[in-house]
C-alpha positions in Angstrom: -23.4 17.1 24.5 -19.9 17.3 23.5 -19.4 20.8 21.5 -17.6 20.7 18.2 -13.7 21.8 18.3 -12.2 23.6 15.9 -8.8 24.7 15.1 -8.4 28.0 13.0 -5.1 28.6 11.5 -3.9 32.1 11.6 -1.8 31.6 8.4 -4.6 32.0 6.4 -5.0 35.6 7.6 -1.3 36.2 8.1 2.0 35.4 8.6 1.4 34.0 12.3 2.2 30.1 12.5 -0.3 30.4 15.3 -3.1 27.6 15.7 -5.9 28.9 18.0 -8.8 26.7 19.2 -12.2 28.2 19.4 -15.4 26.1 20.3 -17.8 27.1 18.2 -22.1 27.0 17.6 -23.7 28.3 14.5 -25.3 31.7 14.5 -26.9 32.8 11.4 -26.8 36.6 13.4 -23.1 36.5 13.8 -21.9 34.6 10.4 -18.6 37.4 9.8 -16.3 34.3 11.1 -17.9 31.9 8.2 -17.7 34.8 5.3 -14.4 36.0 6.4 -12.8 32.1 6.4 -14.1 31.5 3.4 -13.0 34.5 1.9 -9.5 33.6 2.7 -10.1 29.9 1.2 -11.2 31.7 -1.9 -8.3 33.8 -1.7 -5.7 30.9 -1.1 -7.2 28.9 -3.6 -9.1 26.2 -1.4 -12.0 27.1 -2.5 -13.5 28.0 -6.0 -17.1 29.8 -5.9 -18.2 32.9 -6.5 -20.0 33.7 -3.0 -20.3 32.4 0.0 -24.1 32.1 -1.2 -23.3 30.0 -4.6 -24.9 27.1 -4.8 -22.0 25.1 -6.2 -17.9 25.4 -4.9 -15.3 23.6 -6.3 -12.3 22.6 -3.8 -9.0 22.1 -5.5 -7.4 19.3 -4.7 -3.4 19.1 -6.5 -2.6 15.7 -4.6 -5.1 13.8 -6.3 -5.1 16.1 -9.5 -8.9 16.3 -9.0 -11.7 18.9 -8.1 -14.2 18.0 -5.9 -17.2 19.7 -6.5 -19.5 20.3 -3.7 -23.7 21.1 -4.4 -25.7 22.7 -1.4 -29.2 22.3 -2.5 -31.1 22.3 0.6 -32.9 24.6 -0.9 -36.3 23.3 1.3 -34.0 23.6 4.3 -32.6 27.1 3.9 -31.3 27.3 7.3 -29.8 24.0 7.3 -28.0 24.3 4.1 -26.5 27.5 5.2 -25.5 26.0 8.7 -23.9 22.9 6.5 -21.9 25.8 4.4 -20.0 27.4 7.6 -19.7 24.0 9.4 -17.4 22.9 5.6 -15.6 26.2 5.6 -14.5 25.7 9.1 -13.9 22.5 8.4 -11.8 22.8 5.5 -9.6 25.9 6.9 -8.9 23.4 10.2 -7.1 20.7 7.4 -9.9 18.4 6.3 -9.0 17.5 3.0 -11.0 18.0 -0.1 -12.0 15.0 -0.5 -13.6 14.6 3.0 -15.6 17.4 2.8 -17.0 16.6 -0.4 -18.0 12.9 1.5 -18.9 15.1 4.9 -21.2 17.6 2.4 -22.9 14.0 0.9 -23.8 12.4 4.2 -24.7 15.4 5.8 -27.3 15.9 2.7 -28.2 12.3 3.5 -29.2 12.8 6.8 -30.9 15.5 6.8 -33.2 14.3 4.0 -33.9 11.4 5.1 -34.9 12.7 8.6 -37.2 15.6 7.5 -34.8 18.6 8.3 -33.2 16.2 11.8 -36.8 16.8 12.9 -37.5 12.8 12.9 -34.6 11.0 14.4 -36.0 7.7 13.3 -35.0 7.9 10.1 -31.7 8.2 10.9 -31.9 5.5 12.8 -33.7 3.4 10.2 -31.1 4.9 7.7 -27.5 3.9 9.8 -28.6 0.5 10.0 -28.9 0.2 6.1 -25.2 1.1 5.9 -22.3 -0.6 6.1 -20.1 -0.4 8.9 -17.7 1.3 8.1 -20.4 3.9 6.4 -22.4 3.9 9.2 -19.0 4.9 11.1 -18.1 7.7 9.2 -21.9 8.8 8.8 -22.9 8.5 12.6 -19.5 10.7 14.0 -19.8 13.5 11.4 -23.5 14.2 12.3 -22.4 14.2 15.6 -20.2 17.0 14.6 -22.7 18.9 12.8 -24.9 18.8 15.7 -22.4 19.8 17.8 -21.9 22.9 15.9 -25.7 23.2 14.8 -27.8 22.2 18.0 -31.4 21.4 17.2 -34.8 20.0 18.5 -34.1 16.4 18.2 -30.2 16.8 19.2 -29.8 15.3 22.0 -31.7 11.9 20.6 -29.5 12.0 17.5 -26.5 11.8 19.6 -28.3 9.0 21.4 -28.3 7.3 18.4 -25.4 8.1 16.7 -23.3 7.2 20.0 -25.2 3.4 19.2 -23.1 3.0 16.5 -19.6 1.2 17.1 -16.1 2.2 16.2 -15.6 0.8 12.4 -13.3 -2.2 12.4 -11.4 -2.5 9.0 -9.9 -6.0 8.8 -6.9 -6.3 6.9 -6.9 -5.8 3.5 -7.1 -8.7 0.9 -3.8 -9.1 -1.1 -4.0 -11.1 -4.2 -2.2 -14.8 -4.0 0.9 -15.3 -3.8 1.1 -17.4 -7.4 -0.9 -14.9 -9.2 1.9 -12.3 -8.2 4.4 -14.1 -9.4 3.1 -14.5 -12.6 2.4 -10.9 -13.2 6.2 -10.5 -11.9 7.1 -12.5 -14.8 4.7 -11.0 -17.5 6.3 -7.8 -16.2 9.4 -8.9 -16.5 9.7 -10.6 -19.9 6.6 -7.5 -21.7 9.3 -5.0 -20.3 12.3 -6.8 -21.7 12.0 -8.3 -24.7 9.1 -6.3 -26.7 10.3 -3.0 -28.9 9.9 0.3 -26.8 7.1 2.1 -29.1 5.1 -1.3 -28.0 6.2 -0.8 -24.1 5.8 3.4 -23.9 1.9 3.1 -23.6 2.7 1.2 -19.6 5.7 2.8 -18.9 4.1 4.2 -15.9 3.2 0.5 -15.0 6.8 -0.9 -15.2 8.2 2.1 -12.8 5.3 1.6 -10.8 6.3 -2.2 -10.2 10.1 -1.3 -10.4 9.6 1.5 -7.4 6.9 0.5 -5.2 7.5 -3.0 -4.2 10.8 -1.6 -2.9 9.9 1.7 -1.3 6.4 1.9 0.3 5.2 4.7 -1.6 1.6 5.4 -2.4 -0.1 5.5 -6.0 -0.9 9.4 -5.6 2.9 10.3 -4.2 4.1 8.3 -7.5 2.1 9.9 -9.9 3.8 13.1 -8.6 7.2 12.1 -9.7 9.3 15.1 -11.1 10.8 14.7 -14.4 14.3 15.9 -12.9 13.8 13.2 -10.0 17.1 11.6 -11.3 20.6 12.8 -8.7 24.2 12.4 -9.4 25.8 12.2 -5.9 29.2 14.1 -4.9 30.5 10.4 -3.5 29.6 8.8 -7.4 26.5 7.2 -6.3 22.9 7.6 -8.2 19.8 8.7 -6.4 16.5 9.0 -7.1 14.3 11.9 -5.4 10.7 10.4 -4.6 7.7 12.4 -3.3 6.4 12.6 0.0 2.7 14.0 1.2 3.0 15.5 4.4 -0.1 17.4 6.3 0.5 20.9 7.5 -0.6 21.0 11.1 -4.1 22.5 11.4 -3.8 23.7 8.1 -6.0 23.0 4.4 -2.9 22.5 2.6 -1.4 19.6 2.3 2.8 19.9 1.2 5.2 17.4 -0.8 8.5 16.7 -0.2 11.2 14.9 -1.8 13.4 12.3 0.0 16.6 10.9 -1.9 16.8 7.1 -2.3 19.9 5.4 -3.2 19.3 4.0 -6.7 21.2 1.3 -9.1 23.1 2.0 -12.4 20.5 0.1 -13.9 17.3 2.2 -12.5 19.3 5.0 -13.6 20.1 4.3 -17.0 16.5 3.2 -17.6 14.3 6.3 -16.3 17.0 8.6 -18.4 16.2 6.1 -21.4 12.6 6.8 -20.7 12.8 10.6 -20.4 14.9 10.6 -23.7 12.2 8.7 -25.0 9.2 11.6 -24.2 11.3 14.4 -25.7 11.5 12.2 -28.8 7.9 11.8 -29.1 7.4 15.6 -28.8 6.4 15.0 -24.5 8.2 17.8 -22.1 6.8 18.4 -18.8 7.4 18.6 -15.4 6.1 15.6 -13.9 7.6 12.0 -14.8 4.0 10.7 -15.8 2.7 13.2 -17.6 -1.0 13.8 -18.7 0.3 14.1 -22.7 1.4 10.9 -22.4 -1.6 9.0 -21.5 -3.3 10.9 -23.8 -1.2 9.9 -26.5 -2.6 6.5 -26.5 -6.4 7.7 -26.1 -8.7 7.4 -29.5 -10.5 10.7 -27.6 -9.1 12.5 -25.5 -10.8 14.1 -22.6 -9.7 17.8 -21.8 -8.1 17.1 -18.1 -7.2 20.8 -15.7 -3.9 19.0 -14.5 -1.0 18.3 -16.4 -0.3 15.1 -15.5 -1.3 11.2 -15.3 -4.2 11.2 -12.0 -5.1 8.4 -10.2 -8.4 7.5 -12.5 -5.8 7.3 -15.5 -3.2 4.9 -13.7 -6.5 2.6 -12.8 -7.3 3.0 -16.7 -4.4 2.4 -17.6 -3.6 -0.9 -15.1 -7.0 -2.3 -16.3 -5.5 -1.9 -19.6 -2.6 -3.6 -19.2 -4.5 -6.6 -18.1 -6.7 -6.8 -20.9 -4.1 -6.6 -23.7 -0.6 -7.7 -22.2 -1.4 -9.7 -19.1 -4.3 -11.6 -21.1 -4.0 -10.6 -24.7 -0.3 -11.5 -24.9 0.3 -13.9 -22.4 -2.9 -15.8 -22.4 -3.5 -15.5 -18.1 -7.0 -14.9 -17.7 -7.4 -16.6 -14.4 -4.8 -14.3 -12.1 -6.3 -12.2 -9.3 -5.9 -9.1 -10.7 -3.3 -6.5 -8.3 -4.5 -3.2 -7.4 -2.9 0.5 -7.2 -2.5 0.4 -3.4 -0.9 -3.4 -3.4 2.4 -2.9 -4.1 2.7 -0.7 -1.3 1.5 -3.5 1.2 4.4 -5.7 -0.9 7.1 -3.4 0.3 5.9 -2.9 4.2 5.7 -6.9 4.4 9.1 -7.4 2.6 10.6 -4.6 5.2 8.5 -6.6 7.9 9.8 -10.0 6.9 13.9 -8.3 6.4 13.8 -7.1 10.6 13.3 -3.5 10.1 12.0 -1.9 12.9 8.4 -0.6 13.7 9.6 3.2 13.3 11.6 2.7 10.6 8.5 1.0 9.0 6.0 3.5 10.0 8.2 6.5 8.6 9.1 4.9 5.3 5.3 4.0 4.7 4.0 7.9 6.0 2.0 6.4 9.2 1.1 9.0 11.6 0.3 5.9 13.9 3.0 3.0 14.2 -0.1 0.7 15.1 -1.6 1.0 12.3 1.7 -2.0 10.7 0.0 -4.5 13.6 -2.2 -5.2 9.9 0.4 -6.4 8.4 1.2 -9.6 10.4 -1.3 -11.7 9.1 0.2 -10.9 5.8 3.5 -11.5 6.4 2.8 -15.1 7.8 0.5 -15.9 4.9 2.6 -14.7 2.2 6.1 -16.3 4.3 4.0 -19.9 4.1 2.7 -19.0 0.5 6.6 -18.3 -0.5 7.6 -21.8 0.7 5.1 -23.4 -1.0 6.0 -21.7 -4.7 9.8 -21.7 -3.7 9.6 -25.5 -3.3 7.3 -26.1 -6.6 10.1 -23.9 -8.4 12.6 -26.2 -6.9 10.6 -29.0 -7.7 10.0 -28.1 -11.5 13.5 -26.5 -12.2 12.5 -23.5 -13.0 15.1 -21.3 -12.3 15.5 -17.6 -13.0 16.8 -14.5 -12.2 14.6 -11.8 -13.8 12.7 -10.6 -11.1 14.3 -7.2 -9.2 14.6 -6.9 -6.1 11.8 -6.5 -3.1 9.4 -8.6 -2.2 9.4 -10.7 -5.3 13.0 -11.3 -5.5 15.0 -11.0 -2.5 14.7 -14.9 -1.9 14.9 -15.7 -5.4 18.9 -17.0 -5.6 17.6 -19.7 -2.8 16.2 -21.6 -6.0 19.9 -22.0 -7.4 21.3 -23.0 -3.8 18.0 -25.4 -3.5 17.8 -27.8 -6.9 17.0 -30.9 -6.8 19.8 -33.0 -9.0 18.7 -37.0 -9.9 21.9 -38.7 -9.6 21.8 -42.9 -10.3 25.1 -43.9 -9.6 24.7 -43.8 -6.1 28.0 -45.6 -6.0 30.4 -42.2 -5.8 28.4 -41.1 -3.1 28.1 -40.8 0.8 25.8 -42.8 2.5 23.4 -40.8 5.1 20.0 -41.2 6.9 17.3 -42.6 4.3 19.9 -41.4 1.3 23.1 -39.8 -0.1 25.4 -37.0 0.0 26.8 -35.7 -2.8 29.6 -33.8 -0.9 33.0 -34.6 -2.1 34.0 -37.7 0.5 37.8 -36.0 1.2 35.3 -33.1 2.7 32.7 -34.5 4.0 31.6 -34.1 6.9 33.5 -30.9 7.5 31.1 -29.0 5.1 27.9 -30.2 7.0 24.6 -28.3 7.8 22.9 -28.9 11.2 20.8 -31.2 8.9 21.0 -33.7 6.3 17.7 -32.7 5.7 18.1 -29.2 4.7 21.4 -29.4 2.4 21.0 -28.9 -0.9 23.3 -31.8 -1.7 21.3 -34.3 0.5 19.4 -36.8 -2.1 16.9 -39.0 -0.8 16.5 -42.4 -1.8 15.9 -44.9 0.9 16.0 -48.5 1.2 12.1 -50.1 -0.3 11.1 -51.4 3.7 12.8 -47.9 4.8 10.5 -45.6 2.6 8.1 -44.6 4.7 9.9 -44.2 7.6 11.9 -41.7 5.4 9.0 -39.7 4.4 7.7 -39.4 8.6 11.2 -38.4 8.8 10.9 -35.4 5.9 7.4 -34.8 7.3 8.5 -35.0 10.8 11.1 -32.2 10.4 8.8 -29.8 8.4 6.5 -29.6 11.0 9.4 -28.5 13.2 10.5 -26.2 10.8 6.6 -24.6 10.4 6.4 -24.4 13.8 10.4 -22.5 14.0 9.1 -20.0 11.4 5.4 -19.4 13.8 7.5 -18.9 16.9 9.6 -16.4 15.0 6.8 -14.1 13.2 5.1 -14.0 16.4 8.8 -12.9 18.3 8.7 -10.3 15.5 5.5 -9.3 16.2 5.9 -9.1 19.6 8.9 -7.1 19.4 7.6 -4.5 16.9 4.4 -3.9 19.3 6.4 -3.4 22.3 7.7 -0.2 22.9 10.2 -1.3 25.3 11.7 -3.8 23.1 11.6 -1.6 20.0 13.4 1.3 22.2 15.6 -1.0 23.4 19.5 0.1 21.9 19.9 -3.2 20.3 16.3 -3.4 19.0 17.6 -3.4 15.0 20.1 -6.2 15.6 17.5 -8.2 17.1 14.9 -7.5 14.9 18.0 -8.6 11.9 18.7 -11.6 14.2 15.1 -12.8 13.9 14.4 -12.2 10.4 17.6 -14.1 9.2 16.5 -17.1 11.5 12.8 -16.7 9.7 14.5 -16.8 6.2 16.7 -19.6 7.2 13.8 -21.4 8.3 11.4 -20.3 4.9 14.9 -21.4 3.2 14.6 -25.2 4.8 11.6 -25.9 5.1 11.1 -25.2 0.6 14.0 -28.3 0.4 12.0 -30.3 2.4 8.8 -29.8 0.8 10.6 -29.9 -2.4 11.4 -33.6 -2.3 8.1 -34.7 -0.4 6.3 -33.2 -3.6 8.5 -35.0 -5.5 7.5 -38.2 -3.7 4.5 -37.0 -4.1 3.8 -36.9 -0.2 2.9 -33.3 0.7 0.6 -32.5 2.6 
């Protein structure tokens, strides 16, 4: 049986940066090591309780502005719940968060109900294929754990069992459509822009949340822990914008935030110091950029909260919100897949996927500890690079034209529509004659000016001879298929390249990975005209 490892930092006791790894079984006889950690969680403020023996302790947790409170009533299993006690104070002074030893305390309480005690491994058994996957996952390996660190009678068969169940597989997570992105863009956009500010205050959170995270990969919790004085005046005249970042101390229960400086636009600027003008006007100074009085400004009862700013609950509260009485109540769009939290996130990774960034420089913007962890991003980035084609040639198609979006994921394509309309021209007469229709190049230029193809120009126009018509359209369709295919060989070259880390080492790994995503935007680029005019024909497929 594999015994359970755990490392005890010595900063918790002292000054010593020292991480020392013990292997450790429960001993009711020897329990000095459990009191004297969880003394020094107490101290440090891990843990709230007033005895290792009290029933109930509270963990802290300042990241998620929340307090997880964890119940040991075992009380039929005295021995048990006192083993479950020391394994979660070992586990919490080795760097579990908060959060995972509330879930750890949950399942363990699980199991060892459900199983008399761990005196009748059937039931575990019986319960683990109840679960979900995933559940079953993170169930099976921290009972493993415990009985690691708590051998008992039927050990050796719960490991049996638990060892049945297989690594989780998480598939990649479901993004909303394209479209319905789009359109929230635009409700964003125009709510943001055109209505009076006391209308807009309430979802100011919402608007830099949009504003910031499709750009930067930043998570909800690390954006609800915005400073007020994020805003920098640089020594070379430029404007940045400090942004939190969650970092785990090694082998330790804290967990730290820094601040990295992005470079930031007049415009940003001028708008978060509009914003913070704003609170101090409506009687609202604090330290964080979201603050707590804020959101409870626009509550008909308020609920006493212990932190002082907006948490992660109130940003869902306040989304879900938004949706009801802006996206829906304003603007009528009751049908749109609705975007979560954690999406915009996943917006900024693909956009920095599809721009040629690298795989570190993806990973260490986005905070992964493991750079494989962006190989579940492909699929997105090749759905979302057809679904952009599709819209970009409807837009193209329709006219509609325009230039509100920012920049990021939503926008950085969006001056393609200008450089792709679709202009009816019937005198035919003052233009050149090409394959299946006209140029409207200026003749004393043309062909100087010419694109490796008539059929991706923005001036081509195509109007074929009646007996030539459908010939023209094979020859439309014939050429987005090659174009489809150009953009599949690229993503996977992409791919490819970010997975390998002999490629991505490789000194001119940026400039290829650059090379690449220009030829994949030329191609998204093309193959919109095309589709553009076979929708106009009325022959896309």
């Amino acid at each position: 049986m594999d015994i359970l490892e755990l490392k005890l930092p010595q900063e918790l006791f002292g000054n010593s940066m020292v991480s020392v790894i013990e292997h450790i079984h429960f001993d009711k006889m020897e329990n000095e090591l459990y009191l004297n950690t969880f003394s020094a969680l107490k101290e440090n403020g891990y843990i709230v309780a007033d005895s290792f023996n009290d029933p109930l302790w509270t963990m802290p947790c300042k990241i998620k502005a929340n307090d997880f409170h964890l119940v040991f009533d075992l009380d039929i299993y005295r021995d048990l719940n006192v083993a479950v006690k020391a394994f979660i104070t070992l586990r919490r002074s080795s760097g579990v968060s908060a959060h995972k030893c509330y879930d750890e305390v949950q399942l363990l309480k699980i199991a060892i109900r459900f199983s008399n005690g761990l005196k009748q491994s059937n039931k575990v058994k019986d319960k683990l294929v109840s679960m979900s996957e995933p559940r079953a996952y993170s169930f099976s390996n921290v009972l493993k754990n415990f009985i690691s660190f708590f051998p008992c009678e039927q050990g050796e068969e719960l490991q049996r069992i638990c060892d049945t169940v297989p690594f989780a597989t998480y598939g990649n997570r479901d993004l909303p459509h394209f479209h319905d992105v789009l359109v929230f863009n635009d409700i964003v956009n125009d709510f943001f822009q055109t209505k009076p500010f006391e209308e807009t205050l309430k979802y100011m959170p919402i608007m830099f949340w949009w504003l910031i995270t499709n750009i930067l990969p930043q998570r909800p919790t690390e954006l609800l822990l915005m400073n007020i004085d994020c805003l920098e005046l640089r020594t070379d005249g430029s404007m940045g914008l400090k942004v939190p970042r969650i970092k785990n101390e090694s082998d330790s229960p804290d967990r730290v935030v820094q601040y990295d400086s992005i470079q930031i636009d007049s415009k940003t600027y001028q708008l978060i110091s509009f914003y913070k003008v704003k609170l101090i006007q409506f009687g609202i100074e604090d330290d964080y950029l979201f603050p707590r009085d804020l959101y409870q400004l626009f509550r008909k009862r308020p609920k006493r909260q212990a932190f002082n700013r907006m948490t992660l609950y109130n940003f869902d509260v306040l989304l879900q919100e938004f949706y009801n009485e802006v996206v829906e109540g304003i603007y009528s769009e009751t049908n749109i897949e609705k975007i979560k939290p954690g999406d915009t996130r996943h917006f900024a990774i693909i956009n920095m996927f599809l721009q040629g960034f690298n795989m570190l420089s993806i990973a260490r913007m986005a905070g992964h500890d493991v750079i494989a962890t962006q190989d579940n991003y492909y699929s997105h980035a090749e759905h979302f690079s057809q679904s952009y084609v599709f819209i970009l040639a409807q837009k193209m198609l329709e006219r509609k034209i325009s230039d509100t979006m920012p920049e990021g994921f939503i926008g950085w394509r969006r001056d393609t529509y200008d450089r792709g309309k679709i202009y009816n021209h019937h005198d035919t007469l003052k233009m050149v004659k090409v394959d299946f229709g006209y140029c409207m190049e200026r003749k004393e230029i043309f062909p100087s000016s010419c694109v490796e193809d008539c059929r991706v120009c923005s001036k081509y126009v195509f109007k074929p001879a009646i007996d030539k018509y459908e010939e023209g359209v094979e020859w439309l369709q014939n050429y987005a298929s090659v174009l489809n295919q150009r953009m599949n060989e690229v993503h996977l070259i992409m791919k490819e390249h970010c997975r390998s880390s002999l490629l991505s080492n490789h000194p001119a790994s940026d400039e290829i990975s650059k090379t690449n995503s220009m030829k994949l935007v030329k191609c998204m680029d093309q193959k919109a005209i095309i589709d553009s005019i076979l929708m106009e024909e009325d022959r896309y497929d």
